[in-house]
N, C-alpha and C positions, 0 to 999 in steps of 0.2 A: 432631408431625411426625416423630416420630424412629422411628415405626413404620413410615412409609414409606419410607426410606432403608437403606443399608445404610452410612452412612457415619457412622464414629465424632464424638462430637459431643467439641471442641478440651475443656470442663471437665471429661469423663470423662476424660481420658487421664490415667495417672499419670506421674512425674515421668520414670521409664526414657524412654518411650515418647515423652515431649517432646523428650528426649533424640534418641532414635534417629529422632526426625522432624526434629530441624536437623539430623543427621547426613546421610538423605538426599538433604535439601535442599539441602546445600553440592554433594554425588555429583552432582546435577544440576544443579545454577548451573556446576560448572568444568566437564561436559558441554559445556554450552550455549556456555558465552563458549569450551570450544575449537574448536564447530561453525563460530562467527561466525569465529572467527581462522582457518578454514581455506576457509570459504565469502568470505574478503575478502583471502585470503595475496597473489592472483597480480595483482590490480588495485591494492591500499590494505595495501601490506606494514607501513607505520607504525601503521594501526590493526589492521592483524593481529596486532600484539606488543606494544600494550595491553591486547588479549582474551587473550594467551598468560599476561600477567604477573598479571590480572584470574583467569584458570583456577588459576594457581600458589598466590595468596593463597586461594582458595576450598578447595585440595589444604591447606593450614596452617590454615585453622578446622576443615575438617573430623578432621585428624589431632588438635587439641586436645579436640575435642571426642569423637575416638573415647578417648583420655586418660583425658579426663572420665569417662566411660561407665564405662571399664576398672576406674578407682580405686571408683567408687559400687555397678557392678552385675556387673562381670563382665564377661567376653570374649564372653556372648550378647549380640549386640545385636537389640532387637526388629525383625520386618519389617514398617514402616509409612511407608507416604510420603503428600502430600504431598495425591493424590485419593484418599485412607481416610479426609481430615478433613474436615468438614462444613466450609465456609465459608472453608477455608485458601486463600491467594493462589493461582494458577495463574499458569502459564507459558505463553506462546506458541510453538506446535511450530514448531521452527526451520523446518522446511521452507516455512513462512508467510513467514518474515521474507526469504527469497531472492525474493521480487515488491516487497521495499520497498528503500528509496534508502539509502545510506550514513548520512546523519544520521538518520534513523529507527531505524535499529540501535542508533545510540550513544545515543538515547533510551531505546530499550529496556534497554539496561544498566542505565542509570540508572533506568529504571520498576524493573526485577528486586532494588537495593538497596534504594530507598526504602521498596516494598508490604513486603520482609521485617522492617523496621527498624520497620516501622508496626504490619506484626500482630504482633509480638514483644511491641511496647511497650503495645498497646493486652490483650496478652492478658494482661501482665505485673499491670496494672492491674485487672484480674476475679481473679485469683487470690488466692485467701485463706488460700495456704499460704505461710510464710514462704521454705519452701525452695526450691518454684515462683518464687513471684514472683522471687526474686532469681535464677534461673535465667535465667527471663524476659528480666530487664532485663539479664544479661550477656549474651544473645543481641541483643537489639535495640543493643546498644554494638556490639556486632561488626560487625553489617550498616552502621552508621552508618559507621565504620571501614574497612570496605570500599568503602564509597563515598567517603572522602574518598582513599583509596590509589587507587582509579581515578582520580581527577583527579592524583593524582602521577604515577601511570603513563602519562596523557596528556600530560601535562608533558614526562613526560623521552623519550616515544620520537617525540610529533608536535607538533614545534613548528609554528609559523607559518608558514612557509613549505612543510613539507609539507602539514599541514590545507588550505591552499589549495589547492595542487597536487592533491590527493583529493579536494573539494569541486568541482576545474574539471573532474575528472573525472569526478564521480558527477554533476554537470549533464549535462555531453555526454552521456552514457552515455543517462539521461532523456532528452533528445530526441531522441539516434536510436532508442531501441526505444518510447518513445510518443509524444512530438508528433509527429516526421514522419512518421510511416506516419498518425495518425490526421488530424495536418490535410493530408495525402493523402488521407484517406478523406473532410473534410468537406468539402474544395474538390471531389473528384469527386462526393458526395451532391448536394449543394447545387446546382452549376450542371449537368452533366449531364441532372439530371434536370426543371428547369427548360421545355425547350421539352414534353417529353410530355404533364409536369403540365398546362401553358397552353395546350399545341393542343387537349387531349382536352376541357378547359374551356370556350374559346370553340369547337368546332368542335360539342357536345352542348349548352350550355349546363348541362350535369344533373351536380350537385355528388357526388351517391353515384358516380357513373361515374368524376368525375375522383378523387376518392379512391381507387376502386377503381387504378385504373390508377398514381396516385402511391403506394400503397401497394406493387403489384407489381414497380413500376420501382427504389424506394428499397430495400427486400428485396434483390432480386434482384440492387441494387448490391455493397450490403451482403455479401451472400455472395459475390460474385464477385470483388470484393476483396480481403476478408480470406484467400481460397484462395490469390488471385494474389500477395499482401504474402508468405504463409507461404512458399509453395513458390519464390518470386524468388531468397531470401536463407536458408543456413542460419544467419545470423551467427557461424560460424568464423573467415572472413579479413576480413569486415568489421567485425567487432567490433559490429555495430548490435544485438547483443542476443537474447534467444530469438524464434525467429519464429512463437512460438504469440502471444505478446505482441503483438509487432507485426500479426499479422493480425488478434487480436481490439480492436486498435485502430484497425485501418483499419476491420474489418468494420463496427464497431459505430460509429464515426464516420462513415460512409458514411450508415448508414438513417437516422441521425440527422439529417443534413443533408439528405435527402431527404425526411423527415416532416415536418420543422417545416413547410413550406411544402404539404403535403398535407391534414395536419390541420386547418388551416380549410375544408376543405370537405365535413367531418360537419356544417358548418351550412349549414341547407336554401334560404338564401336566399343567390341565385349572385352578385351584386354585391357583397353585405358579407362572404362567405367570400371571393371574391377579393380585394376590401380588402386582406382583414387579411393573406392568404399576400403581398399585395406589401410589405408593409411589413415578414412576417417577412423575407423575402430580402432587403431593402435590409440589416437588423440580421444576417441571414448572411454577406455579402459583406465587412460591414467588420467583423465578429468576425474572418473569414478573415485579413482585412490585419492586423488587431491582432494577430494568434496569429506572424502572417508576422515583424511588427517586432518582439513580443518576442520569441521565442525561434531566430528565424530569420537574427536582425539584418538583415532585407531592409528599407530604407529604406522610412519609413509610407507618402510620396507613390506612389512604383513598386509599394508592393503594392496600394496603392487604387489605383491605373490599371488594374495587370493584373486582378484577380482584378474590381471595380467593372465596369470595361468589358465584360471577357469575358463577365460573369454578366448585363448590360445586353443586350449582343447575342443572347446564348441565349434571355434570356427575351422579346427584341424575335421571335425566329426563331417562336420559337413561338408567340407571339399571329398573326402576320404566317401561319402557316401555319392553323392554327384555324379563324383569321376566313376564310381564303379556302375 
């Protein structure tokens, strides 16, 4: 396989070269953690100055390690990182990590020490040079090392009472720019669209018809929402978050709630695809109220009234108009 790559395979590389690969390895871990600590300064300033102190330690292996290099080969150091090695750990482009949640990030740190600390020691152990291997294994110390100073550094800059304060806010945060725009969008998929599906139903009797039509009406919500979500809010003064986010969680929450109850009627027989769309809407309406009471804290009984009833009379409107 190595005819097909252009990527150096990790038991070629000489000892320089291993060198100058933890080298830019650390260049880009204290990168990384000081993206995170700038991409979390203005919301989670406690966990910004875990990532600051996390970049600092990364700036001190990498300076021992430039040391290293200096005493064994000289002031050149080779240019090789990190995608030159066949199989070596990867990183996730920060700019990914700005769609995930606060504890997600702090997971990732900790994914970033452990994968180096792993392939360090797992390579340490293939080596059958004495000067490697033990290279090796003071590299896999280090990252070990690193990870136990990040839990120091969490210690001393986010205690308990901030973590929670951070935590109460990277939830809010979560629900204004995805549950409520989305369960926005499935409470309007869902019962909106309700009487068209059931008129077009009992008014044809003919299942590809009411598909057709529950398919254009659930779309059509679909997009019309997530346009109406984006452009409502730019989330500046309301802090509810980016509003590409929120309108691709309304939009897509929207056709959602309008298919479920469409899709039984790809089957050709009109009483048992009606069946089965009545029973998904019953399991629609109180998904709703559950999504309501958790994350809404709107009392289970009043959201099963509103959202049970309203979506009862919608789809009452619409059989009631069909049949006549």
């Amino acid at each position: 396989m190595r005819f097909f790559t252009q990527r150096r395979q990790f038991k070629d590389l000489s000892e320089q070269e291993v060198l100058a690969l933890a080298i830019s390895s650390e260049e880009d871990d204290a990168r990384i953690y000081r993206s995170y600590a700038e991409m979390l300064r203005a919301d989670y300033p406690d966990t910004a100055q875990v990532f600051d102190g996390m970049a600092l330690e990364e700036d001190g292996h990498r300076q021992a390690l430039i040391s290293a290099h200096r005493m064994r080969f000289g002031e050149v150091i080779p240019l090789i990182r990190r995608e030159h090695v066949a199989g070596f750990y990867a990183r996730r482009p920060v700019w990914l990590m700005q769609n995930l949640g606060l504890e997600r990030i702090r997971e990732e740190a900790e994914i970033m020490e452990r994968d180096a600390g792993r392939f360090y020691l797992e390579a340490a152990k293939r080596s059958t040079d004495a000067g490697t291997r033990k290279l090796l294994g003071d590299l896999a110390a280090a990252e070990a090392g690193h990870e136990t100073r990040a839990a120091e550094l969490t210690a001393e800059h986010l205690d308990p009472d901030s973590r929670s304060d951070e935590d109460r806010l990277a939830h809010r945060q979560f629900v204004l720019t995805w549950v409520q725009p989305g369960l926005a969008g499935l409470m309007d998929g869902s019962v909106s669209t309700l009487a068209p599906i059931f008129a077009t139903a009992f008014a044809t009797q003919d299942t590809w018809t009411t598909f057709l039509v529950g398919l254009a009406a659930s779309v059509g919500a679909g997009i019309s929402m997530g346009f109406t979500e984006a452009a409502s809010d730019d989330g500046e003064l309301s802090g509810r978050g980016s509003p590409m986010k929120r309108g691709i969680a309304s939009g897509v929450m929207t056709t959602v709630g309008g298919l479920g109850h469409a899709l039984p009627y790809l089957i050709p027989h009109f009483w048992t695809a009606t069946s089965i769309a009545w029973i998904i809407v019953f399991i629609e309406l109180w998904a709703i109220a559950w999504i309501q009471n958790r994350y809404m804290d709107t009392p289970f009984l009043r959201a099963s009234m509103q959202v049970v009833l309203g979506g009862a009379l919608v789809l009452a409107a619409g059989v009631l108009i069909g049949s006549g």
